[in-house]
C-alpha positions, 0 to 999 in steps of 0.5 A: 500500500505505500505506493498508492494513495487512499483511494487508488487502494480502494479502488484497486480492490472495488470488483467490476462485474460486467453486464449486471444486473442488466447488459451493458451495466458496468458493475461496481461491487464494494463486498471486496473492500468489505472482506479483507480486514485491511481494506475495510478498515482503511475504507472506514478510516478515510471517513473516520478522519474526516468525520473527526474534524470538528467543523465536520463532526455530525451529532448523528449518523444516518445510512441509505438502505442497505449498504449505508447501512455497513458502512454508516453503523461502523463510522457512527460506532468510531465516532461514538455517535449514535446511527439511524437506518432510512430504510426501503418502504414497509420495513420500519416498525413505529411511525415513519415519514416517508419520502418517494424518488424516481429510479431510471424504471419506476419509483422508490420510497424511503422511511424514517421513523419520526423520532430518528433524529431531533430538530438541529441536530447535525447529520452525516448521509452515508451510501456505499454508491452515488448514481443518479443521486435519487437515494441520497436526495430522497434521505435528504429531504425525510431528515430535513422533513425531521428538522435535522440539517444534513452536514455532508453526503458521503460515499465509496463510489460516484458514477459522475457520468450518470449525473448524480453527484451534480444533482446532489451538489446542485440541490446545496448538499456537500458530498464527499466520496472516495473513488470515482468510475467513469462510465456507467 
């Protein structure tokens, strides 16, 4: 590794599976950085540090189902910050909020329960992937639905060429990823 920097490692160990789940898809499977302890732990690192800074430093981390789930849970564990789920709709318990999004066929809906997060807490969005930025978009709105304001967006991976990370940015939400993929 003392040859390559942070996100060229990542990167190096992101598996690329062609033609899934649709052909001509390119692809980007995370599981390898989750696999081998080394990887994971300099992946859970590079938000660590960053997430350390206090002009940075959420009160509360909230993740994207399923894999912001992963990574978000192991980076509010380091940061000693509690961790809220926004989960796919039908799977929450108590009272939600719940916020519907465009995917390339179709719709989506995500929830939150309605006491995930208080008025003016501060929140970190996190996501393994960034593609049309629906998801993230969709998090967005529910946790500002709650009165919370959401500091950053962050994931592993941005996929610019499917416009995503610019709608994100576009809508006044920072983000912050790690490794970018031309190409679809």
């Amino acid at each position: 590794m003392h040859d390559l920097n942070v996100n060229d490692y990542l990167k190096s160990h992101i598996r690329t599976v062609p033609d899934w789940p649709a052909p001509g898809v390119q692809f980007r499977d995370i599981t390898p950085l989750l696999q081998d302890p080394r990887v994971f732990r300099v992946l859970i690192d590079a938000f660590v540090h960053r997430y350390m800074d206090p002009a940075l430093r959420p009160d509360v981390v909230a993740g994207l189902d399923a894999r912001g789930f992963i990574l978000g849970s192991v980076v509010a564990y380091e940061l000693g910050l509690g961790f809220v789920p926004i989960r796919k709709k039908g799977k929450l318990p108590f009272t939600t909020v719940e916020e519907t999004y465009e995917l390339e066929y179709g719709s989506a809906t995500v929830e939150l329960h309605t006491d995930a997060v208080k008025p003016g807490q501060r929140v970190l969005l996190i996501d393994d992937l960034i593609a049309t930025g629906g998801t993230m978009m969709a998090g967005k709105k529910l946790l500002e639905k709650l009165g919370a304001t959401v500091l950053e967006g962050a994931a592993i991976v941005d996929l610019p060429e499917l416009g995503g990370s610019e709608r994100i940015q576009a809508s006044g939400l920072k983000l912050f990823t790690l490794v970018s993929f031309e190409g679809h």
